[in-house]
N, C-alpha and C positions, 0 to 999 in steps of 0.2 A: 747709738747715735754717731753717724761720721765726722771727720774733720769741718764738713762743708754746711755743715749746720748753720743755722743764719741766727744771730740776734734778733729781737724783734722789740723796740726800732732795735738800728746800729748805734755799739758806744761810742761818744764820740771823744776825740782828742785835742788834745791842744794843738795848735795852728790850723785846725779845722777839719784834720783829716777824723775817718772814723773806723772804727774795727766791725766788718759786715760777718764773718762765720769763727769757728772755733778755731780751725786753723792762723786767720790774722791775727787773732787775739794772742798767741802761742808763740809766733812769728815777730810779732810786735817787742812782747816781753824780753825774746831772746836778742834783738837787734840791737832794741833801741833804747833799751840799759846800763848802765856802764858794769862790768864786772864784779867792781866791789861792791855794786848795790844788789846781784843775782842772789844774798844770800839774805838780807832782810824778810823779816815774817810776811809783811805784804805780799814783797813776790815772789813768795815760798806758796804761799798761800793760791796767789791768782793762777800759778803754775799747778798748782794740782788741781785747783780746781778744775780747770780745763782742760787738763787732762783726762780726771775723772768722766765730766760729762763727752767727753768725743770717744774714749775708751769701755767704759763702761756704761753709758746714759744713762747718767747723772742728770740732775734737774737744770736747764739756763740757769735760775737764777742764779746759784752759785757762782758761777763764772761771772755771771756778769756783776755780782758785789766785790770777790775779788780782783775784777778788772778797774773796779771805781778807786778801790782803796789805794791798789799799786799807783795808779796814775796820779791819785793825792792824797800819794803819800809825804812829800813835803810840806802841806799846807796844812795850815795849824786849826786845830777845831775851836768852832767858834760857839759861845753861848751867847744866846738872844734871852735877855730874862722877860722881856716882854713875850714871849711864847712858854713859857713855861707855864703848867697844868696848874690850880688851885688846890692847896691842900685839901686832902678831903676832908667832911667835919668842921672847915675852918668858918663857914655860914653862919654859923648859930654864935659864933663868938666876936 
C-alpha cells in the first residue's frame, strides 16, 4: 500500500483542517508536534502505525485509531453512566 493511500472519509483536525492519505497523516505527526511530545505512546503508536500500513499494507484502520488517539491525546476520557450496558442476570433481581 503506498504513501498516497487515501483515508475513507478523511481524519479530521482541529481548526478544521483534515488528513486525506497516509503520507499527511505522517507529515502531520512529524510537523505539527512539539518534540518533547514525539516520544509519547500515542505518537509512538500513530507513527508506526502508519508506517506499517504505507510500508507493509497494513489494514487503515490501524492508522486511522492511532491518528484519533495522538490528536486526543490531551483530552481527558469521559464516562457517560447513562450508557453504560446492564448487568447481565441483573433482571430477575
Amino acid at each position: 500500500m503506498p504513501w498516497s493511500t487515501r483515508f475513507a472519509p478523511p481524519i479530521p483536525l482541529p481548526r478544521g483542517r483534515k488528513l486525506v492519505t497516509l503520507k499527511d497523516a505522517i507529515a502531520w505527526l512529524a510537523k505539527e508536534f512539539p518534540k518533547s511530545e514525539h516520544g509519547m505512546k500515542q505518537v509512538q503508536a500513530a507513527a508506526h502505525c502508519v508506517t506499517e500500513a504505507a510500508e507493509n499494507g497494513g489494514p487503515l484502520v490501524f492508522p486511522r485509531i492511532g491518528m484519533m488517539q495522538a490528536i486526543n491525546r490531551h483530552k481527558p476520557e469521559e464516562f457517560d453512566p447513562k450508557r453504560k450496558s446492564p448487568q447481565l442476570g441483573a433482571a430477575g433481581k
